[in-house]
C-alpha positions as CSV (number, residue, x, y, z in Angstrom):
1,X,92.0,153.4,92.8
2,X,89.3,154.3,90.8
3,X,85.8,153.0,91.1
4,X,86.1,151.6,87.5
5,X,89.4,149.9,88.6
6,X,87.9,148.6,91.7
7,X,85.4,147.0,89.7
8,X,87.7,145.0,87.0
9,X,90.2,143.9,90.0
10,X,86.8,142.4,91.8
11,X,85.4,140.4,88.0
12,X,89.2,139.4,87.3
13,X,89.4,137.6,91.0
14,X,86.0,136.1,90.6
15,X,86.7,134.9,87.0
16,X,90.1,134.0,88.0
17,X,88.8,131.6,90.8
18,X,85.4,130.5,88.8
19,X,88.4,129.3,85.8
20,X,90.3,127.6,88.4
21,X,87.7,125.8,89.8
22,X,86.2,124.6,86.7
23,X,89.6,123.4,85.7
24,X,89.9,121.7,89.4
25,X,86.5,120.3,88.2
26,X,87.3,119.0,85.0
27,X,90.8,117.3,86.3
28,X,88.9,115.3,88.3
29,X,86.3,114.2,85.9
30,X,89.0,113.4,83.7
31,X,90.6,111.3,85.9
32,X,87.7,108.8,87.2
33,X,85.5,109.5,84.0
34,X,86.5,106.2,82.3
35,X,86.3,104.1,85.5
36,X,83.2,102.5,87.4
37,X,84.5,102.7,90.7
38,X,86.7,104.3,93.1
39,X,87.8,104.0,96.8
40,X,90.0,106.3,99.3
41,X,92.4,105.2,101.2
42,X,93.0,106.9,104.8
43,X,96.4,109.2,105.3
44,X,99.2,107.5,106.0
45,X,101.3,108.7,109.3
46,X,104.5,108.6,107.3
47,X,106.2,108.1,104.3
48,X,106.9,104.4,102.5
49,X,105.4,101.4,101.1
50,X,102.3,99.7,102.0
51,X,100.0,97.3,101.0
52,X,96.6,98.4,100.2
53,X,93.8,95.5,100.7
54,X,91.9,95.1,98.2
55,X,88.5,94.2,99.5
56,X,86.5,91.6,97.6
57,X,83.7,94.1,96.6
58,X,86.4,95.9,94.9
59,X,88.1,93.2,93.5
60,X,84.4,92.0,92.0
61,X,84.7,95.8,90.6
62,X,87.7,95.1,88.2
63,X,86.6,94.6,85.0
64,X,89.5,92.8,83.1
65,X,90.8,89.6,83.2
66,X,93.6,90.1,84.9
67,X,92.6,92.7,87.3
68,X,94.9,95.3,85.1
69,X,92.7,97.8,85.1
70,X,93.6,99.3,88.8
71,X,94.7,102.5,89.2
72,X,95.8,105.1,92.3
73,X,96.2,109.0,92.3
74,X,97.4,111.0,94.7
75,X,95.5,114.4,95.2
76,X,93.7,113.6,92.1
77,X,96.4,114.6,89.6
78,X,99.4,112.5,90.1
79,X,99.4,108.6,89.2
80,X,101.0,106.3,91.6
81,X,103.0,103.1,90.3
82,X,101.7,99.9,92.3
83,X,102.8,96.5,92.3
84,X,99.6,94.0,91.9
85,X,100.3,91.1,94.4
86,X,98.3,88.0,95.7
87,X,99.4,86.4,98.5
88,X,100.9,83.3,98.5
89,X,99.5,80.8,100.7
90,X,102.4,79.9,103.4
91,X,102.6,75.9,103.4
92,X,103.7,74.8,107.1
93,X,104.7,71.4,106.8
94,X,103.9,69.9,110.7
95,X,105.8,66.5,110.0
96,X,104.8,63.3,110.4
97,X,101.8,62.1,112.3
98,X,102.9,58.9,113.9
99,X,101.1,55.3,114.5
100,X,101.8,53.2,117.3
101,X,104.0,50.1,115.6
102,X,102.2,47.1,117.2
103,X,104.7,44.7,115.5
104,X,107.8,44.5,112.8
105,X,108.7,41.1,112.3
106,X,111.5,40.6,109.4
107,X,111.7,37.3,108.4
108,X,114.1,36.2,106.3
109,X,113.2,34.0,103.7
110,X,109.3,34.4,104.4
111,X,107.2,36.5,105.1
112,X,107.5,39.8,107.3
113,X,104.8,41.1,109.1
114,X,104.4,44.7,109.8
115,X,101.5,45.9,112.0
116,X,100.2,49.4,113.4
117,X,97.0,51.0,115.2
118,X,95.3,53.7,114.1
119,X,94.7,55.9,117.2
120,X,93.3,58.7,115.4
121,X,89.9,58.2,115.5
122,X,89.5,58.8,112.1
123,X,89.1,56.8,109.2
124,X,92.6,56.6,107.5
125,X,93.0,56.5,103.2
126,X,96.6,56.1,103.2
127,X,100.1,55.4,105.3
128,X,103.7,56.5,104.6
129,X,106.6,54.3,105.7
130,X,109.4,55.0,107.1
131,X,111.9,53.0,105.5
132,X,115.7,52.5,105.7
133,X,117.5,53.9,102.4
134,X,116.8,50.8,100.0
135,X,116.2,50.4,96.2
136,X,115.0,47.3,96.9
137,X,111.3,46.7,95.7
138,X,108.5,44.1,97.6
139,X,105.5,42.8,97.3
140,X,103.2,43.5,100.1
141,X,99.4,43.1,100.6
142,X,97.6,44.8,103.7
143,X,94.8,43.4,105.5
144,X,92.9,44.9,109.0
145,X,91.7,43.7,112.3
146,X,89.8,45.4,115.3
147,X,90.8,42.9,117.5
148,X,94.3,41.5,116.1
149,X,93.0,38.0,115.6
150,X,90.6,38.1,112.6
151,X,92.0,39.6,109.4
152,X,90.1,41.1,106.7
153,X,91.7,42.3,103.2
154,X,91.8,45.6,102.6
155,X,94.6,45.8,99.6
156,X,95.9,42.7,97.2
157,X,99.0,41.8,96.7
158,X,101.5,45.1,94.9
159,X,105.0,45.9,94.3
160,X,106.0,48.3,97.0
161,X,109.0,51.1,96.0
162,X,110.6,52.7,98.9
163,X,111.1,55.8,97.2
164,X,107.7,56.3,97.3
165,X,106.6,55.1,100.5
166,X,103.1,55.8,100.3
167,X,100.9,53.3,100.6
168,X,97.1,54.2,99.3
169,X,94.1,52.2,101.4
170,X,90.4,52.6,100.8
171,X,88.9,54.7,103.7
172,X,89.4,52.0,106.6
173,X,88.4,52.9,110.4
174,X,90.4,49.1,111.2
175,X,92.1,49.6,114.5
176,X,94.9,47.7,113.7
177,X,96.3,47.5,109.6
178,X,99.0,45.0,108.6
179,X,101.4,44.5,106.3
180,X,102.9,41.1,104.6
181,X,105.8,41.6,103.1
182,X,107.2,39.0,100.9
183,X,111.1,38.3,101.3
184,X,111.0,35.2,100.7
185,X,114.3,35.9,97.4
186,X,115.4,39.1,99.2
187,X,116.5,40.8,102.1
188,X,113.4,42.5,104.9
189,X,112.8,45.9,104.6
190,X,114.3,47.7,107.3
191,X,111.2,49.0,107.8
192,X,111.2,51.9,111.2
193,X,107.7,53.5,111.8
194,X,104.6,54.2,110.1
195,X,102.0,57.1,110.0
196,X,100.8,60.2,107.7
197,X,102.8,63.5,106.8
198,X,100.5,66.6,106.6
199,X,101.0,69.8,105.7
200,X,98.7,72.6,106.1
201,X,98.0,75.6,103.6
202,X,96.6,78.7,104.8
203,X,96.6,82.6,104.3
204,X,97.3,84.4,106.8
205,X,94.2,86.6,107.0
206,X,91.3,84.7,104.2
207,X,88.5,87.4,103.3
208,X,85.0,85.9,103.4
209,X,83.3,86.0,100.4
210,X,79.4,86.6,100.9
211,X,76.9,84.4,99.7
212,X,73.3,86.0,99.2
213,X,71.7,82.3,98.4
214,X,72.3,78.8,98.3
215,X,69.9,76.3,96.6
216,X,70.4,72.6,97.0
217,X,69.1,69.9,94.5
218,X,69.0,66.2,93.7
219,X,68.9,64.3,90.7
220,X,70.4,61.3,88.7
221,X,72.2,60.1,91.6
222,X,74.0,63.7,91.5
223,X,74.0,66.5,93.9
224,X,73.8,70.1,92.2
225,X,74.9,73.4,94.8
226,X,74.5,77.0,93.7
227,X,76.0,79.5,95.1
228,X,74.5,83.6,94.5
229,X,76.5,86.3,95.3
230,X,75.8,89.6,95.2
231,X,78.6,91.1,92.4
232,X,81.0,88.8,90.5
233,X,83.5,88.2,93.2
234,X,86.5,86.4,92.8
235,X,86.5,83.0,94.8
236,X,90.0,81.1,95.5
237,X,88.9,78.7,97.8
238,X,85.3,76.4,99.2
239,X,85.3,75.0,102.6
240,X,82.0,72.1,103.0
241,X,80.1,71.7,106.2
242,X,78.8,68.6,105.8
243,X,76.9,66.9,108.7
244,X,75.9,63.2,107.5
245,X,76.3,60.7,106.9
246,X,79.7,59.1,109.3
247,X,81.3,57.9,106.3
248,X,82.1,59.2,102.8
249,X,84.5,59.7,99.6
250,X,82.9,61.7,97.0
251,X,84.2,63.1,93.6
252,X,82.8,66.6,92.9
253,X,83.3,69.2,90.2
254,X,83.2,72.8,90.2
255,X,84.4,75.2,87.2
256,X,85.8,72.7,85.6
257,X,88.0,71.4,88.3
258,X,88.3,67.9,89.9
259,X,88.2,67.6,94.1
260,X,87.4,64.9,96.5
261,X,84.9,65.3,99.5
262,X,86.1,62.7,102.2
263,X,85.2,62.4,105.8
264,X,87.4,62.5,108.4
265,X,89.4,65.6,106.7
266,X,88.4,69.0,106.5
267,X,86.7,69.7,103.1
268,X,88.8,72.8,102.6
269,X,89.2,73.0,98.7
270,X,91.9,75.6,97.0
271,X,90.9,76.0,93.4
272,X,93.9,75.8,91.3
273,X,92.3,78.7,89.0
274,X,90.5,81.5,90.5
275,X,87.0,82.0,89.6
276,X,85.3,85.5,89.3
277,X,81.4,84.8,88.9
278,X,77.9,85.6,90.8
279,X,76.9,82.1,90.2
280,X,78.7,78.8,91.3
281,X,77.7,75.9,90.3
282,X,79.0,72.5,92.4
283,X,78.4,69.1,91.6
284,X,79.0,66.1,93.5
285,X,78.5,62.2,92.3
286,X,77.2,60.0,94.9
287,X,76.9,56.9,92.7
288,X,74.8,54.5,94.6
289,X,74.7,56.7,97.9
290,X,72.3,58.6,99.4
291,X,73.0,62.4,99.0
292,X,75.2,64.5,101.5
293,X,73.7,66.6,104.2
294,X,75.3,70.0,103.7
295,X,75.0,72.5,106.4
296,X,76.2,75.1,104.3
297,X,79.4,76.0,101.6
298,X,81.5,78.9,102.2
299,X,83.6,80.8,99.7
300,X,87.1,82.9,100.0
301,X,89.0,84.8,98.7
302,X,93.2,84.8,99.1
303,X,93.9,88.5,99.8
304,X,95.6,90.7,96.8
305,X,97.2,94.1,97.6
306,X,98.2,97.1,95.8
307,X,101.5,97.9,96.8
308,X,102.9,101.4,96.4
309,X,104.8,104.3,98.2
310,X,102.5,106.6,100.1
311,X,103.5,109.9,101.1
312,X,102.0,111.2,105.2
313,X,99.5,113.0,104.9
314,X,98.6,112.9,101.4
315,X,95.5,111.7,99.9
316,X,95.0,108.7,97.4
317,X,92.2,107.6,94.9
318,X,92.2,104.4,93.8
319,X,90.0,103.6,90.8
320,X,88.4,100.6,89.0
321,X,86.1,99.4,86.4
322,X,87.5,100.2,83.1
323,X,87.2,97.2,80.4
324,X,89.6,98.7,78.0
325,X,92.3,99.4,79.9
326,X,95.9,98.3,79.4
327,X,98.2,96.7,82.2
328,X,100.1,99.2,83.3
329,X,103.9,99.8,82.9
330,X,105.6,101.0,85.9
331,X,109.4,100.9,86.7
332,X,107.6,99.0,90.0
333,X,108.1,95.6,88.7
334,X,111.9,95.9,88.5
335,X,112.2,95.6,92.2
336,X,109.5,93.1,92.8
337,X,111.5,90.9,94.6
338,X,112.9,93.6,96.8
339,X,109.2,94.8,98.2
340,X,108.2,90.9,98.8
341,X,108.0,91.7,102.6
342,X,105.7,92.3,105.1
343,X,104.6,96.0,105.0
344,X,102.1,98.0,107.0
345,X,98.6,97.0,105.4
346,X,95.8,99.7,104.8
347,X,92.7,98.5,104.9
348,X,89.7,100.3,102.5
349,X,86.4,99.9,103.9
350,X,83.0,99.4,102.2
351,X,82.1,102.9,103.1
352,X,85.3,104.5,101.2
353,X,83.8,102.8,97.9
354,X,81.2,104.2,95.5
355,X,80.0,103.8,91.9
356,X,81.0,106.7,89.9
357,X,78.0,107.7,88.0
358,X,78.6,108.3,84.8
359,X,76.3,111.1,83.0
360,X,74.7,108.5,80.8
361,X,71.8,110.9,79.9
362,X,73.2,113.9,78.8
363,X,75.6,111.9,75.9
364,X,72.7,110.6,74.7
365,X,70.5,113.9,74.5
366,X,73.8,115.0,72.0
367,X,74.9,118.7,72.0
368,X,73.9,120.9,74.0
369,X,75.6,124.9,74.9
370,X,75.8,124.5,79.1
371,X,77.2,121.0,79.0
372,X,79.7,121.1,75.8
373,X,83.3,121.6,77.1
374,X,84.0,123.3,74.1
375,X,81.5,126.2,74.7
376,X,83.1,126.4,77.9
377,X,86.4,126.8,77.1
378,X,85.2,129.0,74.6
379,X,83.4,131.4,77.0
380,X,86.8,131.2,79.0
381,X,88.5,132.0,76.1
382,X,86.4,135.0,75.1
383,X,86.3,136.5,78.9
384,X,89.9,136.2,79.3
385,X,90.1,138.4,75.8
386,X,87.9,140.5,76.7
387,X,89.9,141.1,80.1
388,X,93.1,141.9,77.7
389,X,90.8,144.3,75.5
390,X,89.5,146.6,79.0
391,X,93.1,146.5,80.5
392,X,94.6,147.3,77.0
393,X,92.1,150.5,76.9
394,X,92.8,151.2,80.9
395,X,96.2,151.5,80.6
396,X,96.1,153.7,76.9
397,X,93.1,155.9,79.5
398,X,96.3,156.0,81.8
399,X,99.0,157.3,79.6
400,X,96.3,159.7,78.2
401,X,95.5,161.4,81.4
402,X,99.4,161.8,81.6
């Protein structure tokens, strides 16, 4: 090989490898160029689905109302169809919790007496019956004692329906509450226990939402909470630490919504509409009372996931922060149901996110030759001719020499 051969076979790698690399280069911009955000997820050890946590920092990083504007690539080049899920907040319903039946006296043809103690501790704001199957309805009225001998009134006389057999009170710490049923036309209830069903709803793993600041306020008989957080997060849920006083039953507001405040409960609140904000604004009414003492107010947020098929060993970009983009239409949804499982759950960390800066400053300087993509495709253009024109004259040299 010649020296001059030596030479073009050298400048064709190098350009061949510089051309690669700047389309490497610009595959990648073009992939996260319209988005804000982005986040990598760790290798998987083998092929199937998982669900990706989204963590509340990148959920606060989705910038369209219904968080469509989510997407994953594997290697940087290949789009990856996920299922957006939220999950659903498992209900376990515990039963009943019973009260100790101090006395059920029927009377026919009077009046029946039904009493029970409260052994709870806690103040109590309503009881379920138990009640034979009847569709016969009563009047009742229910009074309560501390000592089973003096009787105060707690709620007049009202037409009692066994098919719904609970019975609202106003927050009462009585020891002992009793009923007086009138059969004095009809019948007694056959009437078998008395106490409170509960049910609990939780998430299986609730991410904490940080708050960077609360401030506190009072005015107009109204107590005013904000809540700063750091990025507009998206809050599901507000649990109350409340410290004073013994007693309470307050109505409060926040985003619109409507939720009571009560002692003897835990002031765990699920928002029936998710809110995405930096600010929260809480207020609570204490009519004629004095103000709450609140510890503090904690926010959270019911985990979403990402749900896709992940290949081992392969990497995967997801990206976010893109107001114009459309939900996305994947062949995914068709099988929903089928991927509403558990699944192994990759977690992204805070240090696998970054902003994708966005070169701001050269779009508004305008044209200029080095950053144009047209010049460079150009120049690319123009070498790769002019690496046709010396091989066309290298091999007619060639043939010559022949």
């Amino acid at each position: 090989m010649t020296n001059k051969n030596k030479k073009f076979s050298i400048f064709f790698i190098i350009l061949f490898l510089c051309s690669a690399s700047m389309t490497a280069q610009d595959l990648s911009t073009a992939v996260s160029k319209d988005f804000s955000w982005q986040a990598v997820t760790d290798k998987v050890q083998r092929s199937g689905f998982y669900n990706i946590l989204l963590d509340p920092k990148l959920m606060a990083c989705s910038e369209t109302a219904d968080y469509t504007d989510f997407r994953i690539y594997q290697d940087l080049k290949t789009e990856v169809p996920y299922l957006f899920k939220k999950e659903i907040l498992h209900t376990d319903i515990a039963g009943i919790r019973s009260f100790t039946v101090i006395e059920n006296k029927p009377v026919i043809h009077g009046t029946s007496s039904f009493i029970f103690s409260n052994e709870t501790g806690h103040p109590v704001d309503y009881v379920t019956l138990s009640v034979k199957n009847t569709w016969t309805s009563k009047f009742m009225n229910v009074t309560g004692s501390n000592d089973l001998k003096k009787w105060y009134g707690l709620v007049p006389e009202f037409s009692f329906d066994p098919s719904r057999p609970q019975i609202n009170l106003p927050l009462t710490d009585y020891k002992y509450i009793r009923l007086l049923i009138n059969d004095s036309l009809e019948a007694p209830l056959n009437i078998t226990g008395a106490g409170q069903y509960y049910n609990e709803q939780k998430s299986t793993s609730p991410l904490s939402v940080f708050c960077s600041g609360m401030t506190i306020s009072n005015a107009n008989k109204t107590t005013t909470i904000k809540l700063a957080f750091a990025h507009q997060y998206v809050i599901d849920n507000l649990s109350f630490n409340i410290t004073a006083p013994a007693l309470y039953k307050r109505q409060a507001w926040v985003n619109g919504e409507s939720f009571t405040l009560s002692s003897g409960q835990a002031n765990e609140i699920a928002l029936q509409q998710a809110v995405k904000t930096d600010t929260l604004v809480i207020r609570i009414d204490n009519q004629d009372n004095p103000p709450l003492k609140i510890q503090d107010v904690n926010a959270w947020q019911v985990p979403r996931y990402l749900t896709a098929y992940l290949e081992e060993g392969k990497s995967y970009l997801i990206l976010t922060g893109n107001p114009g983009l459309a939900a996305p239409n994947y062949d995914l949804s068709f099988f929903a149901d089928s991927l509403n499982r558990e699944l192994p759950r990759i977690v992204v960390a805070n240090e696998q996110m970054k902003h994708i800066n966005k070169p701001a400053s050269v779009a508004e300087k305008g044209f200029t030759l080095f950053t144009s993509k047209l010049w460079i495709w150009i120049a690319i253009i123009g070498i790769i001719a002019l690496l046709g024109f010396m091989a066309f004259r290298m091999l007619r040299d060639m043939q010559e020499k022949k």
